[in-house]
C-alpha positions in Angstrom: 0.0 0.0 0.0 1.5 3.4 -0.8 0.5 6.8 0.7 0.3 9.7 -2.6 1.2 13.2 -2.0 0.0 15.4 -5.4 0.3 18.9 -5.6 -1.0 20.9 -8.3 0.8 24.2 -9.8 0.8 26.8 -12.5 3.3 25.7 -15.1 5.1 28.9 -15.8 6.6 28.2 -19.3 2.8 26.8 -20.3 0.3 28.4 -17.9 -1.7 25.6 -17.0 -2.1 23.3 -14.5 0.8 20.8 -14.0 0.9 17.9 -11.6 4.2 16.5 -9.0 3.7 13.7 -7.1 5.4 11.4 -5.0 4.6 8.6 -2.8 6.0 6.4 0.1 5.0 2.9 1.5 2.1 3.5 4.0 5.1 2.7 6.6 7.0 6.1 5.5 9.7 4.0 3.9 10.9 5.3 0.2 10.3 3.8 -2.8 12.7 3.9 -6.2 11.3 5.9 -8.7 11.0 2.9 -10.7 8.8 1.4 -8.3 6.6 4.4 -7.9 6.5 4.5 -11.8 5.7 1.0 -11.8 2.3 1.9 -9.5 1.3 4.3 -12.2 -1.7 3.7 -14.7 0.0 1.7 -18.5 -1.4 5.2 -20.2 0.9 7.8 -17.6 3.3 9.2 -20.5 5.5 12.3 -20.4 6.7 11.6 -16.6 9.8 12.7 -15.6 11.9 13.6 -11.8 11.5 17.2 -11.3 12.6 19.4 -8.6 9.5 20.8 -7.3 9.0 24.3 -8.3 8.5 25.8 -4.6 9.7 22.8 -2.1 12.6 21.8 -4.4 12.4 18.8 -4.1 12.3 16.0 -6.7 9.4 14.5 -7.2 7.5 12.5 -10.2 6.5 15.9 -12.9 3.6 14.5 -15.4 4.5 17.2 -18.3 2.3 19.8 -19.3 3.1 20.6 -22.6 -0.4 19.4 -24.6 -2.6 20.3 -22.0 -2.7 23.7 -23.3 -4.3 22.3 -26.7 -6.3 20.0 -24.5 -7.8 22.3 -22.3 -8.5 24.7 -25.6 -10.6 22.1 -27.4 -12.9 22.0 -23.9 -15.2 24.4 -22.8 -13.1 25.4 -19.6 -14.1 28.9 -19.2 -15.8 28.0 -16.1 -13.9 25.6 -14.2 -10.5 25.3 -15.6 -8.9 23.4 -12.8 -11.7 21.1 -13.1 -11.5 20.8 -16.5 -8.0 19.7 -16.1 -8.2 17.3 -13.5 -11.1 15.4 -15.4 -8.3 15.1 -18.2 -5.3 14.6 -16.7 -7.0 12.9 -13.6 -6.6 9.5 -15.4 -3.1 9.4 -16.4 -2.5 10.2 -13.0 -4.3 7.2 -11.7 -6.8 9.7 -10.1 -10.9 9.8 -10.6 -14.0 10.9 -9.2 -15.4 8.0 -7.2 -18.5 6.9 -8.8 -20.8 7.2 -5.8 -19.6 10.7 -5.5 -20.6 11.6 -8.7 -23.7 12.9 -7.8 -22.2 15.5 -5.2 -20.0 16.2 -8.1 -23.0 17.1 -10.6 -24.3 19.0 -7.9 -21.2 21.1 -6.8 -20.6 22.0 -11.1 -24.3 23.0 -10.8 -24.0 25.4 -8.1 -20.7 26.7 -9.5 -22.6 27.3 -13.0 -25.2 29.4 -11.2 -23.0 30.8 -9.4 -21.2 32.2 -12.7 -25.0 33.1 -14.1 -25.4 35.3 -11.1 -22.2 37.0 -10.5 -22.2 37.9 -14.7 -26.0 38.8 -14.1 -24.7 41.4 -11.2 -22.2 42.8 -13.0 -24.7 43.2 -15.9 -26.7 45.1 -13.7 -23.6 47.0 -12.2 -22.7 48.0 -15.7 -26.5 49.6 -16.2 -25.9 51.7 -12.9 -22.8 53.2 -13.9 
């Protein structure tokens, strides 16, 4: 059983989301990285040992450099951090538990109405200028 650690940053040469992660036996006891690599999902490409950009670090980096185009054929206007992590979520061995899907429906639900009214209020704003 291993214990994940993923942290989620701004990839400064791309500007989007990028992922590091690394894990340890449940124990605290390191792993190789080719043992870690090893617990990844057969369709994790582009993974590589980073330093981590602010606790420098290494851990695992999964590379960023198509999510740009990725995230640009998606409607991610709304919830780009979302977007992302429903499309690189996978390759990263991570998803949305199935039972929790409909808390999930519910949460982008109140976030999209939460969108409609803050544009609807700044609409209105606009009018009172």
């Amino acid at each position: 059983m291993l214990e994940w650690e993923f942290h989620v940053v701004l990839d400064p040469t791309y500007e989007v989301p990028a992922a590091y992660a690394r894990a340890c036996r449940v124990d605290g006891s390191a792993l190789s990285v080719e043992d870690v690599l090893l617990e990844l999902p057969p369709t994790s490409t582009g993974v590589s040992l980073e330093d981590h950009p602010v606790l420098n670090e290494p851990f695992l980096f999964f590379h960023a450099c198509s999510t740009h185009e990725l995230l640009d054929a998606l409607d991610h206007d709304q919830l780009p951090l979302l977007t992302w992590f429903l499309v690189a979520g996978p390759n990263m061995g991570l998803r949305i538990d199935p039972r929790q899907w409909p808390t999930f429906l519910k949460y982008l639900d109140d976030q999209r109405n939460a969108s409609e009214n803050l544009a609807s209020l700044a609409n209105k704003a606009r009018l009172w200028i």
